[in-house]
N, C-alpha and C positions, 0 to 999 in steps of 0.2 A: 290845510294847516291845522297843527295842534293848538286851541287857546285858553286859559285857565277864566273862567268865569267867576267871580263874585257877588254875594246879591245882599243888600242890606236890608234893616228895618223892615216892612211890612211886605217887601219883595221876597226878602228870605223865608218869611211864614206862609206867604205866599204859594210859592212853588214848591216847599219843605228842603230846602236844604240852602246852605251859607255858601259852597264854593261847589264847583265839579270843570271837571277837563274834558271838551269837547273835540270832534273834527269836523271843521266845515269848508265849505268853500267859497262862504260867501264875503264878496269884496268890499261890502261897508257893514258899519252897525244896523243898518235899516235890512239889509239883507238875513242881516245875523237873526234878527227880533222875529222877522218872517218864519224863519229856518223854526226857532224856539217854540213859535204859536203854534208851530202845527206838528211838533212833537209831544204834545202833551195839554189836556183841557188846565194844569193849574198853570202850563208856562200863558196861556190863550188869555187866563184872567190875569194874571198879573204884568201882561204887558196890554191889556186893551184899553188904554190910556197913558198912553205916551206923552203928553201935559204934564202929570206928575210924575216922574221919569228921568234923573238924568243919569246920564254916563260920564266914566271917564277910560279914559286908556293909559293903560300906566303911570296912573295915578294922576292924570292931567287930564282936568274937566272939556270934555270936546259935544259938537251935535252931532246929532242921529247919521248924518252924511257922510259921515268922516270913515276915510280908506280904514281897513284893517291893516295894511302894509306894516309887516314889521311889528306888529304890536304881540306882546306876550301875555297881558292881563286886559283885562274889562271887567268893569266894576259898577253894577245896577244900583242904584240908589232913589230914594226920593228926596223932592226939594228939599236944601235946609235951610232952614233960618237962624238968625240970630238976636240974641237978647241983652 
């Protein structure tokens, strides 16, 4: 399946870029995050702490566990807080 990635804040600097359209086959985000480390040492560093880390799937904050089924977007981000 084709899925459009997003990566924010220090994720985006991170791995050097804000968005890219992948093909994977992997059937959760924890699959997906595998898939990502071991195509690249900056995708390795910026997901090797998954504690500050979250996701969502079309726009709805979900965990690491969670099926890919159907999903069109996923969007890396770190915690946020509010003030």
């Amino acid at each position: 399946m084709k899925i459009k990635i997003l990566y924010f804040a220090w994720m985006r600097e991170r791995i050097g870029k804000s968005s890219e359209k992948i093909e994977t086959e992997a059937s959760t985000i924890d699959e997906l995050v595998k898939e990502l480390r071991l195509k690249d040492q900056r995708y390795d560093f910026a997901f090797s702490d998954l504690s500050s880390v979250r996701v969502a799937l079309d726009q709805t904050l979900v965990s690491f566990d969670t099926s890919l089924t159907d999903v069109s977007e996923i969007a890396f981000f770190p915690p946020m807080t509010g003030g």
